[in-house]
N, C-alpha and C positions, 0 to 999 in steps of 0.2 A: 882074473886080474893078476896083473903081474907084481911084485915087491915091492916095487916104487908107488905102486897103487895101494895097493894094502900098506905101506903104512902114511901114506896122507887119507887112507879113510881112518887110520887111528887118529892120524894129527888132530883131522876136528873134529873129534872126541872133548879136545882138552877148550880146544879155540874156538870151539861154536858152542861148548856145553857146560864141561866144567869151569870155565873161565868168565861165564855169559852169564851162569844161572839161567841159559834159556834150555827149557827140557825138549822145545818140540823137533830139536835134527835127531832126537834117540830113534822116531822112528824111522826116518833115511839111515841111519846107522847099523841098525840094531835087528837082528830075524827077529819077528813073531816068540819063539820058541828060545831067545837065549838062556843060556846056563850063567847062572852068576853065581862064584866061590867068594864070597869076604868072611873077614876073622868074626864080626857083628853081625851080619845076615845071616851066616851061616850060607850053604848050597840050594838056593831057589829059582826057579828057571818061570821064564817068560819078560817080556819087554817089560810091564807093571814090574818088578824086582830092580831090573837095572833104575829104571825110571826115581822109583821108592828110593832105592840107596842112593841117588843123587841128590834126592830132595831133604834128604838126612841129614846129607854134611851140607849141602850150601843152607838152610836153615839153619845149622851151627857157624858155621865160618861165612856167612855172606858176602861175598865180593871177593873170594879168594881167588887169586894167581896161578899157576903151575909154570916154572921153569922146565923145558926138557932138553935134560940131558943128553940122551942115548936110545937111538932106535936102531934095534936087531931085529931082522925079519927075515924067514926060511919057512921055506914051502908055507902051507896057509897060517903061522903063526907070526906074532910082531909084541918084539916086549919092548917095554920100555922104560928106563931109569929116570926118574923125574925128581922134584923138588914138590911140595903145595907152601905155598907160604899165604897165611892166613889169620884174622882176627879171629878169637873165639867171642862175638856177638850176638853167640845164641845159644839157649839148652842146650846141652851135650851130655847124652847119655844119665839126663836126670841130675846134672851139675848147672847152675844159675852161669850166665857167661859171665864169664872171667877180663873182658878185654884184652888180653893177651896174643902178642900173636905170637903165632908157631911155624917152623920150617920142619917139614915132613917130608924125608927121603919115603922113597916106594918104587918098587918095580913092578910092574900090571901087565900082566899075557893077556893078550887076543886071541883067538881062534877065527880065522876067515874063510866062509867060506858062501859062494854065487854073492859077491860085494858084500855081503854084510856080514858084522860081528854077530857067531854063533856062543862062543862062549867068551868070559871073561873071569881072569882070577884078580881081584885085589891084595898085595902084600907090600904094604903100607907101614914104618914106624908106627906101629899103635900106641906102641909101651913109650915113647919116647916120645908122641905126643900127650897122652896122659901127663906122663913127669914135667914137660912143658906147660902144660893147666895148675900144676900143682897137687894132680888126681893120687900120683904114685910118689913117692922120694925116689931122689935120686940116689944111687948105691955111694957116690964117690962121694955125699954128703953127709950117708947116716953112716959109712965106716972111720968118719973121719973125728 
């Protein structure tokens, strides 16, 4: 696949999946054998992993958006700078939802390769979504 390819198989990532709550393009998407890196999962490999941390946050944030920003893509990799803007409607990490909704900057690398996404890092505002629930204080609040 060529650049332009790899990254409209990232695009509906965001527009068939995370945007849909619908799980079943991960397998069009996705090898057998992905490698998945988030700050919460930790590093666990296989489809069931990606699948799992999908069903994590849209169970917190159901009906969430993604704005994208910025798509960089060379030789089999494609990152991308995005936005999640979202209602907290659900459990989140053992917190009662909040109502709240949040705008989460993040940048997420692909790894491509024979069409499908082999590995995937998440590096997502976590800390700055938490302070947006109310999870953390904000620094420029408790110095003030």
């Amino acid at each position: 696949m060529n650049l332009e390819q790899n990254k409209q198989l990232v695009r509906r990532v965001y527009e068939e999946v995370q945007d849909t709550g619908n799980l079943r393009p991960i397998d069009d998407l996705f090898a057998p054998e992905v490698i998945v890196h988030d700050t919460f999962a930790g590093t666990v490999q296989g489809i069931e992993a990606f699948r799992n941390l999908t069903a994590f946050f849209q169970s917190s944030f159901p009906g969430h958006k993604t704005t994208l920003d910025i798509f960089v893509a060379e030789g089999d990799y494609v990152a991308v700078y995005h936005t999640h803007h979202a209602k907290n409607d659900g459990e989140f990490i053992g917190n009662a939802p909040t109502g709240i909704t949040v705008h989460v900057p993040g940048i997420e690398l692909y790894r491509l390769a024979n069409g499908k996404i082999v590995e995937f890092w998440r590096h997502d505002d976590d800390l700055g979504l938490m302070r947006q629930l109310g999870m953390l204080p904000n620094p420029a609040e408790a110095s003030a």
